[in-house]
MDAnalysis code that builds the backbone (N, CA, C; Angstrom):
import MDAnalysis as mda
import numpy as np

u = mda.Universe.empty(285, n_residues=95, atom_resindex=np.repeat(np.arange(95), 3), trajectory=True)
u.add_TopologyAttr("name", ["N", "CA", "C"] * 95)
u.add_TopologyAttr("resid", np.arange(1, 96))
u.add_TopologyAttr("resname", ["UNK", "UNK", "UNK", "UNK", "UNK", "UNK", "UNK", "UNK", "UNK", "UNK", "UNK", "UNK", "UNK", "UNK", "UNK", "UNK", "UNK", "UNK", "UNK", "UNK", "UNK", "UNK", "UNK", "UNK", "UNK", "UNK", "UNK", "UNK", "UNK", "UNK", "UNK", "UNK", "UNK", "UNK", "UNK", "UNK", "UNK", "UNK", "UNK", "UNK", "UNK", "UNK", "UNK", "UNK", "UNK", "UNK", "UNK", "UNK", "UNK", "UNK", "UNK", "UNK", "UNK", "UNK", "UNK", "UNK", "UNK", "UNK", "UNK", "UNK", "UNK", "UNK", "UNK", "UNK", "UNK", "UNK", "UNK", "UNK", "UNK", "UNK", "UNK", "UNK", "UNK", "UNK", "UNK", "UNK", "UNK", "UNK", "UNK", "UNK", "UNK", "UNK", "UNK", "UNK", "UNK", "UNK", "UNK", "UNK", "UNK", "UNK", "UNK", "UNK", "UNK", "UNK", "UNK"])
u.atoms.positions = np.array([
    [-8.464, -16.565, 22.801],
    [-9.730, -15.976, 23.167],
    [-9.677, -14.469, 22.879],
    [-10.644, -14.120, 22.394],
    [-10.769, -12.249, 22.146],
    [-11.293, -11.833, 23.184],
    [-10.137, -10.582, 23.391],
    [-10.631, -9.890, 24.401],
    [-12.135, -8.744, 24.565],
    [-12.135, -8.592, 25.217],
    [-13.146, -7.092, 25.243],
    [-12.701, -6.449, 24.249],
    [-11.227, -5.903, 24.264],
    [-10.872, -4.588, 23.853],
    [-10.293, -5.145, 21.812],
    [-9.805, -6.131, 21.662],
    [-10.145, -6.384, 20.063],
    [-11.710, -6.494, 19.673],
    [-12.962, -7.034, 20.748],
    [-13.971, -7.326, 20.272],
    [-14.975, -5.866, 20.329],
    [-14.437, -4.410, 20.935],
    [-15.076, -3.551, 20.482],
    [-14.418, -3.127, 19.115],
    [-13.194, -3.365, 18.937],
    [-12.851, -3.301, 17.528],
    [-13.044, -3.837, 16.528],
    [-13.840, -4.711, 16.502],
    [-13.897, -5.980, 15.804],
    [-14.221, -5.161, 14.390],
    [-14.025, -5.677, 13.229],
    [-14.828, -5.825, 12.010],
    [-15.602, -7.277, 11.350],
    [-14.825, -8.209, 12.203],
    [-15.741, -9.424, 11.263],
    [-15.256, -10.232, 11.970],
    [-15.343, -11.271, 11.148],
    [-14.666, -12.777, 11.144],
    [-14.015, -13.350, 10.109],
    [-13.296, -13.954, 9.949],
    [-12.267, -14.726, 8.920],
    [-12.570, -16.196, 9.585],
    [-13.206, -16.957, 9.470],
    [-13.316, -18.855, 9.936],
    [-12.807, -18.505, 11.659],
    [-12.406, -19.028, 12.451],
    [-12.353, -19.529, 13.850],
    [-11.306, -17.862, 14.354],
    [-11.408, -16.678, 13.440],
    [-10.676, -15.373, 13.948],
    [-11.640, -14.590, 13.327],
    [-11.456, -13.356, 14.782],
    [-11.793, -12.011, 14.720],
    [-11.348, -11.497, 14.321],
    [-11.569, -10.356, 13.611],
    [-10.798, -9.377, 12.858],
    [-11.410, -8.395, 12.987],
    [-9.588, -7.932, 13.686],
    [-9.679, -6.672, 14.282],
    [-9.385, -5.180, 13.489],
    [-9.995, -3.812, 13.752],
    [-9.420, -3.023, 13.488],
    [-8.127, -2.072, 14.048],
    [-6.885, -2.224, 13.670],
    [-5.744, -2.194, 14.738],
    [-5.572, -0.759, 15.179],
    [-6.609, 0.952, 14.540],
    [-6.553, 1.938, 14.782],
    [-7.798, 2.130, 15.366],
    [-8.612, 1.620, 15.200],
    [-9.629, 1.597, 16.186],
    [-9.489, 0.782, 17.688],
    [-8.715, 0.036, 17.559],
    [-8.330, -0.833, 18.588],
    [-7.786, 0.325, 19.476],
    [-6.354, 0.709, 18.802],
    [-5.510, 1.628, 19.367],
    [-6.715, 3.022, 19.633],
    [-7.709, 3.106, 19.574],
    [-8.198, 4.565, 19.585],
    [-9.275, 4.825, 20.813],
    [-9.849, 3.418, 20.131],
    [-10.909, 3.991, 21.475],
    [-11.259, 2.138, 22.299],
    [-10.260, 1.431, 22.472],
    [-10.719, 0.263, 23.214],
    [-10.343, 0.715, 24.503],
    [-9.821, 1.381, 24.772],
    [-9.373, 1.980, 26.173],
    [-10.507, 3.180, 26.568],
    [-11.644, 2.941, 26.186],
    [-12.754, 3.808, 26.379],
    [-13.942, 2.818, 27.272],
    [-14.276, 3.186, 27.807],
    [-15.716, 2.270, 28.654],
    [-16.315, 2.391, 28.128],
    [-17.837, 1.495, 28.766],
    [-18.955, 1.526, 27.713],
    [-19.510, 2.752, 27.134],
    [-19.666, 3.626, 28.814],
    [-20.250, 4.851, 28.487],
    [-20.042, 6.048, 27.896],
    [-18.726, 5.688, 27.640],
    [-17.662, 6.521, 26.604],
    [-17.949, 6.256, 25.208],
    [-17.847, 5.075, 25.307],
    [-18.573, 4.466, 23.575],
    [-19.263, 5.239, 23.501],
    [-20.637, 4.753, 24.035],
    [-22.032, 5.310, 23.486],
    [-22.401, 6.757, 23.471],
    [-21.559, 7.423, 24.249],
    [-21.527, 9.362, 24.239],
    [-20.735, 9.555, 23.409],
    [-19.607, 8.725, 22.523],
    [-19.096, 9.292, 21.436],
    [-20.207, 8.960, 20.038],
    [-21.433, 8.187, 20.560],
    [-21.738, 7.680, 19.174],
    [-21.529, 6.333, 18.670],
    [-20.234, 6.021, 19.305],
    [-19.345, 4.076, 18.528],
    [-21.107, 3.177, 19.408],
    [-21.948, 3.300, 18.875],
    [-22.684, 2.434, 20.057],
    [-22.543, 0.733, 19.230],
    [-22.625, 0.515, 18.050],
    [-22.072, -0.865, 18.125],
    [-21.396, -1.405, 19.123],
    [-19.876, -0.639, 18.935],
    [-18.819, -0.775, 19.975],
    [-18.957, -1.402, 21.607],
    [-20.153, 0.205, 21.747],
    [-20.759, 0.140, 22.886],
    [-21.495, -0.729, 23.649],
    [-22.376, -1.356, 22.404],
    [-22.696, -2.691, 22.812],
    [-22.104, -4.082, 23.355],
    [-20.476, -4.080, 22.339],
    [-19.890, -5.176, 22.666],
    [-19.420, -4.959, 23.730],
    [-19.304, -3.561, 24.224],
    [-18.296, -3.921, 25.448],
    [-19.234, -4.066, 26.696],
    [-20.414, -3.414, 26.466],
    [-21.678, -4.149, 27.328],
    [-21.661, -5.795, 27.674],
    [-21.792, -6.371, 26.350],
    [-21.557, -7.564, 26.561],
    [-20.438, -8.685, 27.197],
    [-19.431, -7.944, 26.901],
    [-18.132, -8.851, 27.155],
    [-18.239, -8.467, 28.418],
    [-18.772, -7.030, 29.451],
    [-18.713, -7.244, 30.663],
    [-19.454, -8.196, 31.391],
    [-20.457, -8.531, 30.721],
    [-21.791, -9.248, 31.279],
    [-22.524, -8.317, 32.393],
    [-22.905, -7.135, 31.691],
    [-23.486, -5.880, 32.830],
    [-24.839, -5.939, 32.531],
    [-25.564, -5.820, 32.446],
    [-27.642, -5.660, 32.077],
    [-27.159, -4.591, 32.232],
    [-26.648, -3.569, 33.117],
    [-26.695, -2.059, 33.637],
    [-26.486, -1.696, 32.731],
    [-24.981, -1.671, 31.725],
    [-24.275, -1.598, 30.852],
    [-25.117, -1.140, 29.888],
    [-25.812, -2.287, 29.385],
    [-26.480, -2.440, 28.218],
    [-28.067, -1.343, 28.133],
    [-28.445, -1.634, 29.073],
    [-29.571, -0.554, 29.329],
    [-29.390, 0.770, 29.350],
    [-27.570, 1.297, 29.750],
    [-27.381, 2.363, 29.946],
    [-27.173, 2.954, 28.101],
    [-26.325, 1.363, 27.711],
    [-26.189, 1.828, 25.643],
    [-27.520, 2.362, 25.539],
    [-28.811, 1.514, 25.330],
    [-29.991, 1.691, 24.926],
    [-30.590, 3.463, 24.969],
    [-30.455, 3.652, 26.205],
    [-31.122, 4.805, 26.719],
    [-30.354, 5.903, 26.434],
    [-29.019, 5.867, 26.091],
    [-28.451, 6.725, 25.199],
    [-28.679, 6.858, 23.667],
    [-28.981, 5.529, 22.863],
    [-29.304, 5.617, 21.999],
    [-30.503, 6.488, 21.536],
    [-31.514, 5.569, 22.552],
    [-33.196, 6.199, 22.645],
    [-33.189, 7.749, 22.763],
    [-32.357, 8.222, 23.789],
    [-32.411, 9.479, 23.887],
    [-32.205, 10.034, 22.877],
    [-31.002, 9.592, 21.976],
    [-30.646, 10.415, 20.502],
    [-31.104, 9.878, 19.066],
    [-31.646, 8.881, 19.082],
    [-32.256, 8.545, 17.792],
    [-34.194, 9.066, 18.208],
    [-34.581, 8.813, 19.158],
    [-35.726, 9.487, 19.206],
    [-36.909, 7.860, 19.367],
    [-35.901, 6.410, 19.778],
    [-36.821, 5.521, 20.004],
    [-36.851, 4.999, 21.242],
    [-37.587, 3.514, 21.043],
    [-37.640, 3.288, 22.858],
    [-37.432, 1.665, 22.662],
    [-36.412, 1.381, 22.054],
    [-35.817, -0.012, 22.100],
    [-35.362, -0.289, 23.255],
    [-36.185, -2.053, 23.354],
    [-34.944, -2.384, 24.948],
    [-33.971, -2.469, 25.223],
    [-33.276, -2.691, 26.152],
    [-31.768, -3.117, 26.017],
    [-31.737, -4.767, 25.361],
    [-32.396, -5.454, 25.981],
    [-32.235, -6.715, 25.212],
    [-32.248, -6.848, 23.802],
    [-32.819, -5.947, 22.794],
    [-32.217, -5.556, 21.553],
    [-31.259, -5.378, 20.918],
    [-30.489, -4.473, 21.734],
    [-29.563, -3.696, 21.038],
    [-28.742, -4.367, 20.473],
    [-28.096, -6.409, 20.670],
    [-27.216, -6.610, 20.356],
    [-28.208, -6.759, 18.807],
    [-29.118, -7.158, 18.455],
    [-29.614, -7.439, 17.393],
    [-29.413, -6.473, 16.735],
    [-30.171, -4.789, 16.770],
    [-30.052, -3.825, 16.380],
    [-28.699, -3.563, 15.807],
    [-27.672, -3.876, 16.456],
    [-26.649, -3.737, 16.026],
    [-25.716, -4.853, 15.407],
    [-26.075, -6.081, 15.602],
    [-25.520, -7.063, 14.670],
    [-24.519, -7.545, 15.515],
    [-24.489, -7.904, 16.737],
    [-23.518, -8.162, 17.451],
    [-23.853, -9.203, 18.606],
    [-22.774, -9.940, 19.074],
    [-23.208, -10.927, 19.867],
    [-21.610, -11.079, 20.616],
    [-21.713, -11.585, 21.628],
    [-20.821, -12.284, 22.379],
    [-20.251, -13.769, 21.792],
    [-19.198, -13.686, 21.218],
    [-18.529, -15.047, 20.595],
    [-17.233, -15.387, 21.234],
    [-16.579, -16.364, 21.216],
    [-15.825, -17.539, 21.149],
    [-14.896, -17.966, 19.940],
    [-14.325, -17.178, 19.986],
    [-13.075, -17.484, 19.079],
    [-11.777, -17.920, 19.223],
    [-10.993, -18.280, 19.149],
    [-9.836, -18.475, 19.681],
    [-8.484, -17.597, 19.016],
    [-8.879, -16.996, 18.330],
    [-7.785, -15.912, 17.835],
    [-8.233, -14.504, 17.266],
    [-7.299, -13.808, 16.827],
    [-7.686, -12.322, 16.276],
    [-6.547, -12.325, 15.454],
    [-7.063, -11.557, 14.281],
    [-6.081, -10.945, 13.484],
    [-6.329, -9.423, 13.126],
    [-5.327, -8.792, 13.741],
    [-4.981, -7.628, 13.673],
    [-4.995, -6.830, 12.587],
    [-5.851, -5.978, 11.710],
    [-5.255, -5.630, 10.979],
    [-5.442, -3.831, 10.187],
])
Protein backbone atom coordinates (compact mmCIF):
# COMPACT_ATOMS: atom_id res chain seq x y z
CA UNK A 1 0.00 0.00 0.00
CA UNK A 2 1.41 3.68 -0.69
CA UNK A 3 1.82 5.72 1.83
CA UNK A 4 0.91 9.44 2.21
CA UNK A 5 4.46 10.35 2.11
CA UNK A 6 5.58 8.29 -1.43
CA UNK A 7 2.04 9.47 -2.71
CA UNK A 8 2.95 13.28 -2.28
CA UNK A 9 5.94 12.22 -4.20
CA UNK A 10 4.45 10.40 -6.60
CA UNK A 11 5.24 10.86 -10.40
CA UNK A 12 3.03 8.23 -11.99
CA UNK A 13 2.27 4.80 -12.29
CA UNK A 14 4.03 1.80 -13.84
CA UNK A 15 0.79 -1.14 -13.94
CA UNK A 16 -0.27 -2.06 -10.10
CA UNK A 17 3.05 0.63 -8.75
CA UNK A 18 3.54 4.11 -7.87
CA UNK A 19 6.32 5.77 -8.81
CA UNK A 20 7.99 7.56 -6.67
CA UNK A 21 10.30 10.51 -6.71
CA UNK A 22 13.11 9.37 -4.15
CA UNK A 23 14.49 13.32 -3.71
CA UNK A 24 11.38 14.68 -3.53
CA UNK A 25 10.29 12.03 -1.26
CA UNK A 26 13.42 12.70 0.83
CA UNK A 27 12.68 16.61 0.59
CA UNK A 28 9.56 17.60 1.31
CA UNK A 29 7.21 14.39 2.37
CA UNK A 30 7.99 15.28 5.85
CA UNK A 31 6.16 18.60 5.18
CA UNK A 32 2.22 18.91 6.01
CA UNK A 33 -0.33 19.92 3.91
CA UNK A 34 0.00 23.46 4.73
CA UNK A 35 3.57 23.47 4.15
CA UNK A 36 2.99 22.06 0.70
CA UNK A 37 0.73 24.57 -0.44
CA UNK A 38 2.84 27.80 1.10
CA UNK A 39 5.77 26.37 -0.67
CA UNK A 40 3.76 26.27 -3.93
CA UNK A 41 4.11 21.92 -4.30
CA UNK A 42 0.10 22.31 -4.30
CA UNK A 43 -0.31 19.10 -6.42
CA UNK A 44 1.58 17.57 -3.58
CA UNK A 45 -0.59 19.47 -1.40
CA UNK A 46 -3.48 18.05 -2.60
CA UNK A 47 -2.45 14.47 -2.18
CA UNK A 48 -1.64 14.83 1.14
CA UNK A 49 -5.11 16.46 1.68
CA UNK A 50 -6.41 13.45 0.45
CA UNK A 51 -4.58 10.60 1.97
CA UNK A 52 -5.58 12.42 5.28
CA UNK A 53 -9.21 12.33 4.46
CA UNK A 54 -9.46 16.14 5.86
CA UNK A 55 -12.32 18.45 3.77
CA UNK A 56 -10.40 21.10 6.13
CA UNK A 57 -7.22 20.13 4.47
CA UNK A 58 -8.37 20.45 1.13
CA UNK A 59 -10.28 23.70 1.41
CA UNK A 60 -7.36 25.09 3.21
CA UNK A 61 -5.06 23.84 -0.44
CA UNK A 62 -7.83 25.66 -2.44
CA UNK A 63 -7.86 28.98 -0.66
CA UNK A 64 -4.25 29.18 -0.83
CA UNK A 65 -4.25 28.54 -4.26
CA UNK A 66 -7.26 31.08 -4.91
CA UNK A 67 -5.50 33.53 -2.95
CA UNK A 68 -2.37 33.27 -5.32
CA UNK A 69 -3.52 32.40 -8.68
CA UNK A 70 -6.31 35.06 -8.42
CA UNK A 71 -9.43 32.27 -8.71
CA UNK A 72 -12.25 30.90 -6.72
CA UNK A 73 -12.16 27.11 -7.33
CA UNK A 74 -13.73 24.74 -4.79
CA UNK A 75 -12.01 22.52 -2.83
CA UNK A 76 -13.84 19.65 -4.33
CA UNK A 77 -11.87 20.48 -7.51
CA UNK A 78 -8.68 20.68 -6.77
CA UNK A 79 -8.02 16.94 -7.07
CA UNK A 80 -9.18 17.36 -10.77
CA UNK A 81 -7.36 20.63 -11.27
CA UNK A 82 -4.51 18.93 -10.41
CA UNK A 83 -4.75 15.45 -11.82
CA UNK A 84 -4.78 13.58 -8.74
CA UNK A 85 -6.82 11.16 -6.86
CA UNK A 86 -6.57 8.87 -3.94
CA UNK A 87 -5.46 5.25 -5.25
CA UNK A 88 -4.78 1.74 -4.22
CA UNK A 89 -1.81 0.28 -5.18
CA UNK A 90 0.01 -2.22 -3.67
CA UNK A 91 3.58 -1.17 -4.25
CA UNK A 92 6.01 1.78 -5.07
CA UNK A 93 9.01 2.02 -6.87
CA UNK A 94 11.43 4.29 -5.77
CA UNK A 95 13.22 6.03 -8.03
Amino acid sequence: MVTREEAVASIGFDGNAALVDKIMKKKYSSMNTEELAAAGFFRAATISALYVEDQGELEMVADIYNRLAGTTYAADTMPRLFGVARVTVPKSIVL
